[in-house]
N, C-alpha and C positions, 0 to 999 in steps of 0.2 A: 267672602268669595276668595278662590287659591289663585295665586298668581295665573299660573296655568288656563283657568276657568276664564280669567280675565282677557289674557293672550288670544285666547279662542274666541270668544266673543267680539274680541278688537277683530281680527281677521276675516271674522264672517262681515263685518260692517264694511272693513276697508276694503274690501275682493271684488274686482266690476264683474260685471256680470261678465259670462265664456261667451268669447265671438264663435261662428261658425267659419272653422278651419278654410271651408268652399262653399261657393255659392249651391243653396238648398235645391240642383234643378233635377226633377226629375228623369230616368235615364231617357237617352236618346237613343233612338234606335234605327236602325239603316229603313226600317219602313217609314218612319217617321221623315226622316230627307228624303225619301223616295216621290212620298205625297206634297212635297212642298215643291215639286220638280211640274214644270210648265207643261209639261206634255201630260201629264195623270190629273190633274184638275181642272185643265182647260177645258175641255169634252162637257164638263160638269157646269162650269159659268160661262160656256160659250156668248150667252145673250148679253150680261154684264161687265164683257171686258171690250177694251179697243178691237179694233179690226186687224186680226191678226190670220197667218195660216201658220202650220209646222211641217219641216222637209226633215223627215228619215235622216240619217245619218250612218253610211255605211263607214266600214273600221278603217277601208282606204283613206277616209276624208281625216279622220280621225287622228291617222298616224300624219299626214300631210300637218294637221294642226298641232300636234308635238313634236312635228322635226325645228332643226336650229333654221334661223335664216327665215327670209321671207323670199318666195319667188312664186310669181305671181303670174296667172296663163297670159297666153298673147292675148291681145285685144283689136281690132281694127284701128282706134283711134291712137294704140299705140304713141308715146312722144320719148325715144333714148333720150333727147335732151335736157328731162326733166327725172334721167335717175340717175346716180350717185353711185358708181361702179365698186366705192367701197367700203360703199353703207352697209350695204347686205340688205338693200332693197332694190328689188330690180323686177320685169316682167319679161319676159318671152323674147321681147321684141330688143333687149339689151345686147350689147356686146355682139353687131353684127358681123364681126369679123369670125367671130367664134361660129362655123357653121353647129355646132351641138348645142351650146349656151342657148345659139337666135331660135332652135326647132324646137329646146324642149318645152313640154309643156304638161305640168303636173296634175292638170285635171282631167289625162287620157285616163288615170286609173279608178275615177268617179265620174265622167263624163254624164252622165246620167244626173246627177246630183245639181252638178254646175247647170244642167239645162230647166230643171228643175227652179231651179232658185234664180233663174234668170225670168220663168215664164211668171214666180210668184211677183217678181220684182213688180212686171209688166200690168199684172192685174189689180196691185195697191195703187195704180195710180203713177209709177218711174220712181217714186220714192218710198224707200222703208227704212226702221230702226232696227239690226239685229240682235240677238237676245240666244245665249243658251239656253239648258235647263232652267238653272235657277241665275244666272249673272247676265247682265249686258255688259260691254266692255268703256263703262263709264271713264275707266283711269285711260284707253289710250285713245281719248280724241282727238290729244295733240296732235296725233300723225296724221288725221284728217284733213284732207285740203277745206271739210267745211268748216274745221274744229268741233264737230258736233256729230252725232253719231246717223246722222243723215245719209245713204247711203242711196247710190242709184245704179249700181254696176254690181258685177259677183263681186270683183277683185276690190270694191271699196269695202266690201264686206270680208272677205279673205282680210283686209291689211288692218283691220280692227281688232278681228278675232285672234289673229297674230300677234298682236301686241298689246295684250289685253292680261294681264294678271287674274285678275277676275273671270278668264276664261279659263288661265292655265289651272287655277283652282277647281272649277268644275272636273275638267279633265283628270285629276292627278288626285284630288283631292277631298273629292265630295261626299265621300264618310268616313272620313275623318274624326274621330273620337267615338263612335258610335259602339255602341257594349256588347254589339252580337254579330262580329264579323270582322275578318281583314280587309281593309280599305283599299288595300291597293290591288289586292285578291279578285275582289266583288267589284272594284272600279268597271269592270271588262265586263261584265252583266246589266250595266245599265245599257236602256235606248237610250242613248243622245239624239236630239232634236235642234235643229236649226228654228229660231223661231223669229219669224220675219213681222213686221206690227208695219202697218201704216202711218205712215211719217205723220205725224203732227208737233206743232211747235205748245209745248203745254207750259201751261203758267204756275214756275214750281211753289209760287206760295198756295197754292190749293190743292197740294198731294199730302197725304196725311197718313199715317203709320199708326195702325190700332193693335192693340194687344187683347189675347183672349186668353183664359186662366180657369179650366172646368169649365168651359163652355157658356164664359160669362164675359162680355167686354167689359173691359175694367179700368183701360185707360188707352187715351189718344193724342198723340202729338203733331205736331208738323215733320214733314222730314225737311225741308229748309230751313237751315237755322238763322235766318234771317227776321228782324222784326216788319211784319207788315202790321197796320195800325188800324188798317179796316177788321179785319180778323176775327177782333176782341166784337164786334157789332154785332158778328154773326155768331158769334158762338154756339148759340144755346139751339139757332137753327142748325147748323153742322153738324153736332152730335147726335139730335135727334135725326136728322138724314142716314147717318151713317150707323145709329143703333136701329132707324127702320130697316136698312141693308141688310144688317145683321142676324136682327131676327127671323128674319122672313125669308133671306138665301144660303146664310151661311150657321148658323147655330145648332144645327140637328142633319147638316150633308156633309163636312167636312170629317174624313174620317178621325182625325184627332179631338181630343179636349183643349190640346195648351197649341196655340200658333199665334203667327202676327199675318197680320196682311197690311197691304199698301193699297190706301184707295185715290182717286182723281174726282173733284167735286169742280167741274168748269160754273160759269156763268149759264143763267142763273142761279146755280149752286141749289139746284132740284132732283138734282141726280148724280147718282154717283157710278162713277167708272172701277170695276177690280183692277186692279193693274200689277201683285202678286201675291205671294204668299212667301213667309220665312219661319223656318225654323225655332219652336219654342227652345232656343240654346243659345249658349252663348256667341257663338259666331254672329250673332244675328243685332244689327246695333242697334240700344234700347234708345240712341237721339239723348230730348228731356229728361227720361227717367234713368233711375239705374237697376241692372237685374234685381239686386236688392230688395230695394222698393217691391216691383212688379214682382219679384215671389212672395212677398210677405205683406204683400195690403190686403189688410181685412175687408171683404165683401161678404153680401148675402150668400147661402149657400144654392148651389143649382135647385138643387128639389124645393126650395122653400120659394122660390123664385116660380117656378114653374106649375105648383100648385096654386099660387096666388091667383095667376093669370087665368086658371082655369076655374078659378074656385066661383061659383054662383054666388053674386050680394045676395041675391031674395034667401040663400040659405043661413046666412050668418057664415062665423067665423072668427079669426083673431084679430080683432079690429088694429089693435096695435100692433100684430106683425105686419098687418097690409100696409099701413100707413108709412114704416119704415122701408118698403120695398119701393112701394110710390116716391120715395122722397133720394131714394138713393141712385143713382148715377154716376155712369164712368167718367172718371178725371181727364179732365181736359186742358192739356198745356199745351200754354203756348210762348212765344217769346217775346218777354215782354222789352221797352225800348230801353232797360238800365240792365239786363241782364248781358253777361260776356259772351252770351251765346250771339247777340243781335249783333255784333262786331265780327261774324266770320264771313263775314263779305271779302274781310282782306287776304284772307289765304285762299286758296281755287281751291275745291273739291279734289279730293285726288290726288293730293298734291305730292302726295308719299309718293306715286308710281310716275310720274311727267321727268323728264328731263329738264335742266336748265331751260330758262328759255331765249340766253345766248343760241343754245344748241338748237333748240326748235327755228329758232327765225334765220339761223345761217342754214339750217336744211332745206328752208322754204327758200335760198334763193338760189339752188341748185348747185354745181358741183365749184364752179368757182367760190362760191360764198363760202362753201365749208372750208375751201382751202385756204381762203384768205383768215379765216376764223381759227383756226388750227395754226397757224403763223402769227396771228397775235398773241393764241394763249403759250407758245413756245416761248416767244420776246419778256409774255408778263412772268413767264417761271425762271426764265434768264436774268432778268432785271431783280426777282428777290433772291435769287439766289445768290446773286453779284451785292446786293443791298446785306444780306445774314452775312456774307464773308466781311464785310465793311466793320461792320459791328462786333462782328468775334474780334479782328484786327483792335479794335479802338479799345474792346474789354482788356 
């Protein structure tokens, strides 16, 4: 053998295998976010989701939710003494020396809208959860007097949607990457929908995040990453709960092949609640798994799948393909009590978009509190800065 012969043979042993430059996802397409969009599937699982209605959304309201600032319509109950003149939150009824500040009021040019979502409020019950197309505005509860997206007025609704990243992304942003159109172009073609849901207090360790891959569930996680220890009990019921859901509502209606959904399995975990839909793309967070994974796990193939089920025993057939379709099952993770994920109790959800929460609890106690808070953090930047000069001196 010639050195050469040998060199080459060395190199094909030692060579790892080629990673794939990007994740293998198939293209995304503005139809594709279109359908994952609360307003075009609802209609379709009316029966299977919470108690929800949807308020139109005219471009008035629209531009109102992309200006700066928060100002927010008068109200009756009205209290200036609980806004902060230089927060940049304030309603109607602020600054009553200012006769234009106290009059205006920014839902003369959707009036319509406002009454609208005043009457749905009324009919949920006094309380509801709001929800864009595809985002609720999880990241700003902080600014919630209930901390929680609990809402029983327009304007607790207005001061979420306001400060909600996860809305300004809907607005701004919601095709984004998509291979057959400009995003910011076609932004202005969507219906936006207010979507108002019936307040209930739900128990996050039994919402669960399912993937589908060719119109095959393939795998299910928690979206809590929390360890609960009953969980692992019920396993084997849960998944068949949520693959009967599957088969029987969503496997041959949904107009894609590749999506995820988000399901609610309350007590006695007999039924299950839809609660949305996301994008088979990256934007969409895989939790447990990683895109990886979930594009590259070998399952059975759809049609091999689907002939089974139909196929008559009294006729024969491939006994050993049946048996392997019987036998196989979407993966089901969960979090178990030694894994890093059961320990994210300690950082809050969100946490990327929350302000200090110095800042959050001196907001909550109105305008003196911020200023006395604003005067300590002047004292603590004075004090190191007096403290760095000490120490350059002594270097």
């Amino acid at each position: 053998m010639s050195a050469e012969q040998a060199n080459l043979e060395a190199s094909d042993v030692a060579a790892p295998p080629e990673q794939p430059k990007q994740l293998p996802f198939p293209p995304v397409t503005k139809q594709h976010i279109l359908n994952c969009s609360y307003h075009n599937w609802h209609p379709r699982y009316r029966t299977i989701t919470p108690k929800a209605r949807l308020v139109p959304l005219p471009e008035a309201f629209l531009s109102y939710l992309r200006e700066d600032g928060i100002v927010l319509p008068p109200e009756e109950n009205d209290n200036p003494d609980w806004s902060d003149a230089d927060s940049g939150i304030f309603s109607g009824a602020d600054n009553e020396g200012d006769d234009a500040a106290a009059d205006y009021d920014p839902s003369t040019h959707w009036r319509e809208t406002h009454e609208a979502i005043e009457a749905v409020i009324e009919e949920l019950g006094g309380k509801v959860a709001p929800k864009l197309n595809w985002s609720a505005p999880k990241d700003a509860t902080w600014i919630a007097a209930t901390n929680s997206m609990e809402c029983r007025t327009p304007n607790d609704i207005y001061l979420l949607l306001k400060s909600s990243d996860f809305v300004t992304h809907d607005l701004q942003h919601a095709l984004d990457d998509t291979e057959d159109g400009d995003s910011k172009a076609e932004s202005s073609e969507i219906a936006y929908h207010l979507v108002l849901r019936k307040w209930i207090v739900l128990n996050p360790s039994v919402e669960f995040r399912c993937f589908v891959r060719d119109r095959k569930l393939i795998a299910i996680c928690q979206r809590d990453l929390n360890h609960f220890d009953f969980l692992f009990k019920m396993e084997d019921k849960l998944r068949q709960t949520i693959q009967d859901l599957f088969d029987l509502k969503l496997r041959d209606t949904f107009p894609d092949a590749n999506f995820t959904f988000d399901v609610y399995i309350p007590p006695p975990h007999d039924k299950v609640w839809l609660v949305d839909f996301n994008p088979w793309a990256l934007r969409t967070d895989p939790l447990l798994f990683s895109w990886m994974e979930l594009l590259t796990m070998e399952v059975p193939s759809p049609s091999n799948v689907q002939d089974a089920s139909k196929e008559d025993p009294e006729e024969g057939g491939d006994d050993d393909e049946e048996d392997v379709i019987e036998l196989w099952q979407p993966e089901f993770r969960l979090v178990r009590r030694d894994d890093p994920e059961a320990y994210g109790f300690a950082t809050p959800q969100y946490s990327a978009h929350k302000l200090p929460r110095d800042v959050v609890d001196a907001s909550r106690g109105g305008e003196g509190m911020m200023r006395e808070f604003a005067e300590q953090w002047k004292e603590a930047q004075r004090m190191a800065e007096q403290q760095a000069n000490e120490d350059s001196e002594d270097d």
